[in-house]
N, C-alpha and C positions, 0 to 999 in steps of 0.2 A: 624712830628709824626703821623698828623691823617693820611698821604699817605701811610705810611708804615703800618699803622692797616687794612687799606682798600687792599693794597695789600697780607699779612698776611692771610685777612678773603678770599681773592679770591682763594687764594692758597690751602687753608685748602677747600670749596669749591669744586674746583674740583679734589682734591684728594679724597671726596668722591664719585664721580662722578664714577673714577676711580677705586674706589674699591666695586661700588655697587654692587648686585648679580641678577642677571636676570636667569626666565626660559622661555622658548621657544619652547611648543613643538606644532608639526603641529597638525591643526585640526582634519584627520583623517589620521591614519596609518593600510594597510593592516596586516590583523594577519600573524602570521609569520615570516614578513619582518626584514632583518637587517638595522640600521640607527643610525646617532651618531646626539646628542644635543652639538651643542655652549654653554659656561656658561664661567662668564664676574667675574670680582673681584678677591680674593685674600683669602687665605687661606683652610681649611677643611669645607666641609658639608655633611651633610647627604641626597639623594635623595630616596622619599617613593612613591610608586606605589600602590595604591588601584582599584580593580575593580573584576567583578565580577569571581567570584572563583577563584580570585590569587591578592597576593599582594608581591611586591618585594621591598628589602633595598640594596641600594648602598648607598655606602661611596664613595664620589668624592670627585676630588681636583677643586676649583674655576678658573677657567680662562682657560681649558681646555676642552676639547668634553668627551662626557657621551656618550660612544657604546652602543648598542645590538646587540647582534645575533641573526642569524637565529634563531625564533622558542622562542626567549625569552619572548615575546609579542603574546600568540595566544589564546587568550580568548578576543571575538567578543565583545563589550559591551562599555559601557560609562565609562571612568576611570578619576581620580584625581590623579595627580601627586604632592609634595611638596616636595620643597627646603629647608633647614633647614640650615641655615648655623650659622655664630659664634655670630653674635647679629639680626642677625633678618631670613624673611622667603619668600618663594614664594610661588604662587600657581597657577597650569596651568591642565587646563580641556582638553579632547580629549579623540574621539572614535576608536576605534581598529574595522575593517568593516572585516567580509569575506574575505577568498580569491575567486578569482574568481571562479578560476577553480572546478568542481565537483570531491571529492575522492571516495564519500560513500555514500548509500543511506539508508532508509528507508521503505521495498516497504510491503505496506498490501494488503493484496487479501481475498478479501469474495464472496459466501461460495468455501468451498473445496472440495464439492460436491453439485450437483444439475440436474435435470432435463435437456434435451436438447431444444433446440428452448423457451429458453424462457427469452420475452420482459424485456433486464435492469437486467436481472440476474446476470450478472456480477461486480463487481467494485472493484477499485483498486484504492490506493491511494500512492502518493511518495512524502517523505522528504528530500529534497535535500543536503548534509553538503561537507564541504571542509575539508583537510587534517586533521584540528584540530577539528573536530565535530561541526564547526558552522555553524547552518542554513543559509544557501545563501539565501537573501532575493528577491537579483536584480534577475529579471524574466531570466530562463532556459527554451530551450524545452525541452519537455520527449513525445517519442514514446513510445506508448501501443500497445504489438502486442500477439494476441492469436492465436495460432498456433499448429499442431502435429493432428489435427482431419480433414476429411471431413467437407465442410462446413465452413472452417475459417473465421474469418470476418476479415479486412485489416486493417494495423495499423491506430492509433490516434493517434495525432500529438498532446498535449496539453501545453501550459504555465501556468509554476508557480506561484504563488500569493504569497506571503509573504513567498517563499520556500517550498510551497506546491501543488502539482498537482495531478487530481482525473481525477474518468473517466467511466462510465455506458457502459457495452457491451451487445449485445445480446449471450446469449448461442449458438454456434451452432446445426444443427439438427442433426449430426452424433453423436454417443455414444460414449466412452471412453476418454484415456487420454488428456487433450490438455493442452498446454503449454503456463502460462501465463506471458509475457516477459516486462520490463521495461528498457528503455536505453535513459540516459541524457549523454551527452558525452561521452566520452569513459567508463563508469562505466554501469554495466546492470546487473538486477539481477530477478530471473525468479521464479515463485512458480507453481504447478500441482494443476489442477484444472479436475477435475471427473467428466463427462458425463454422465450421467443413462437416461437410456430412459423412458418418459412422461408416462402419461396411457393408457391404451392399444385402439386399435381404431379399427374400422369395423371387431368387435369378430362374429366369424362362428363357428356354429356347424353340423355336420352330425350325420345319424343316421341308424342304420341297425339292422336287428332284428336277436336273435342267441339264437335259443330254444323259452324258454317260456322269455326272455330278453330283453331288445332294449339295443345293444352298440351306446353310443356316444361316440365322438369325435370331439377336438376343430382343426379347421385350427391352424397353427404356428401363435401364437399370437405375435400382434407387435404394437406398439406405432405409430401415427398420422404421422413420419417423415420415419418407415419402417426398426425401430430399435425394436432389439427381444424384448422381458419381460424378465426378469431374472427367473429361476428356482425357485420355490419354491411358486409365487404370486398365489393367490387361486382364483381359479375358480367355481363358484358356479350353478350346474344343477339343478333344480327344476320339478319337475312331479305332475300337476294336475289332477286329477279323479276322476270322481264322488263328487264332495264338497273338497277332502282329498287333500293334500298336503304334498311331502315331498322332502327335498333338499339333495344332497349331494354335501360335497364341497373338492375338489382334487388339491393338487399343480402341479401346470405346470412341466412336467419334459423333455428335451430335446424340451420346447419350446411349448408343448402340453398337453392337460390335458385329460383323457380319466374314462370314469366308464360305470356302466348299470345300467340301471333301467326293473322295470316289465312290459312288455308288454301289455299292458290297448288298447284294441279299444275305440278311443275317446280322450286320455289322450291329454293334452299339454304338451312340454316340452319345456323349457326356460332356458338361459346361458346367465349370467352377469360375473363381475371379478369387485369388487369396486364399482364406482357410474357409471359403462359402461354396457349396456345392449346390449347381441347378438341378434342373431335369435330363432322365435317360431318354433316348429313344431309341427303340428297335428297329430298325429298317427291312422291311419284306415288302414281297412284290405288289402285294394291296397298295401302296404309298406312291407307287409310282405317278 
């Protein structure tokens, strides 16, 4: 009798053994990825997926594999899985990681205008994401390359940090458009960035006399790299004489700035534009 109760309670045993319910899921699964789960036991349960911005319910059957497809799993992040079955429960931890490969980026550029030749004027920053928007952490290269002006400066080669890559350029010295380009693998995306030329640099004036008058006139004003001034930036003449003082001030027009003043034997005359100071000139009667 008591062999039979012993062999009774072995039996009972491992027929629970047999109908336990196990989950198993690998530690980390690429986002994306298709893959199917082993599950051990016998009858209905219910499988719940939490994690960050998505949570999935599957109904399974015990003793059977649990698929996904493509694409069912692509939110990057730390999740919790449970097994819920007829009397009791599992529970299985595991990360969803990036895909590898680069889809999409990110790319900021500051300013969108600015000054030519000038030191770290540039930067740009790139977020790197795969198919489903998640930042790829594991380190990418990304070349920076500014381009489309005189004066380009040659690409930068930079790695990611935590799916982030930045990068300090100088401006080139030529004016206009130039082209500011981003490419981590096959993905590249490019923003315009605007040239304007610096302030104006070794300003010249002439001067000749017409009647009871003196006409000035500025040399073709141009910035420190031998980019024009733009139309319009003010020029400021000045005439000393006798104690007296008076200015006038004229916008550049095709590059040049031109007026008169009264003809003074003795006067000085002086021409700035901003905080740039030209040439003096003395007026006496030789200049007539």
């Amino acid at each position: 009798m008591k062999l039979r109760y012993t062999l009774g309670l072995g039996l009972i045993l491992v027929g629970l053994v047999q109908v336990a319910m196990t989950l198993d899921f690998p530690k980390r699964i690429q986002a994306g990825s298709a893959f199917s789960l082993p599950t051990s036991g016998n009858g209905k349960a219910v499988l719940y997926i939490a994690g960050p911005a998505q949570v999935l319910r599957r109904n399974v059957r015990l003793g059977e594999n649990i698929g996904f497809s493509s694409g069912e799993l692509h939110n990057a992040g730390h999740l919790v899985a449970i097994l819920v079955g007829p009397s009791s429960s599992e529970q299985a931890q595991f990360d969803v990681v990036p895909a590898p490969q680069p889809a999409t980026m990110s790319f900021l550029a500051k300013p969108s205008r600015l000054p030519v030749d000038l030191h770290d004027g540039i930067s740009g920053v790139v977020y790197v994401f795969d198919i489903f928007r998640n930042l790829i952490v594991d380190p990418l290269q990304v070349s920076f390359q500014l381009s489309g002006v005189q004066g380009s400066v040659p690409s930068h080669v930079m790695q990611t940090h935590d799916g982030v890559a930045w990068v300090k350029l100088y401006s080139p010295s030529k004016a206009g458009a130039a082209q500011f380009q981003a490419t981590v693998g096959n993905v590249t995306d490019a923003r315009v960035i605007q040239l304007v030329p610096g302030d104006p640099c070794n300003l010249r004036m002439s001067a000749r006399q017409s009647g009871q008058r003196i006409e000035l006139q500025t040399d073709p004003v141009r910035d420190c790299s031998g980019n024009s001034v733009p139309d319009g930036t003010i020029v400021s003449f000045t005439e000393t004489y006798d104690g007296d003082q008076a200015t006038v001030d004229v916008p550049l027009k095709r590059g040049v700035a031109r007026t008169d003043v009264p003809a003074h034997d003795g006067a000085v005359i002086s021409v700035a534009t901003g905080v740039v100071m030209g040439n003096e000139i003395r007026w006496g009667a030789g200049q007539r």
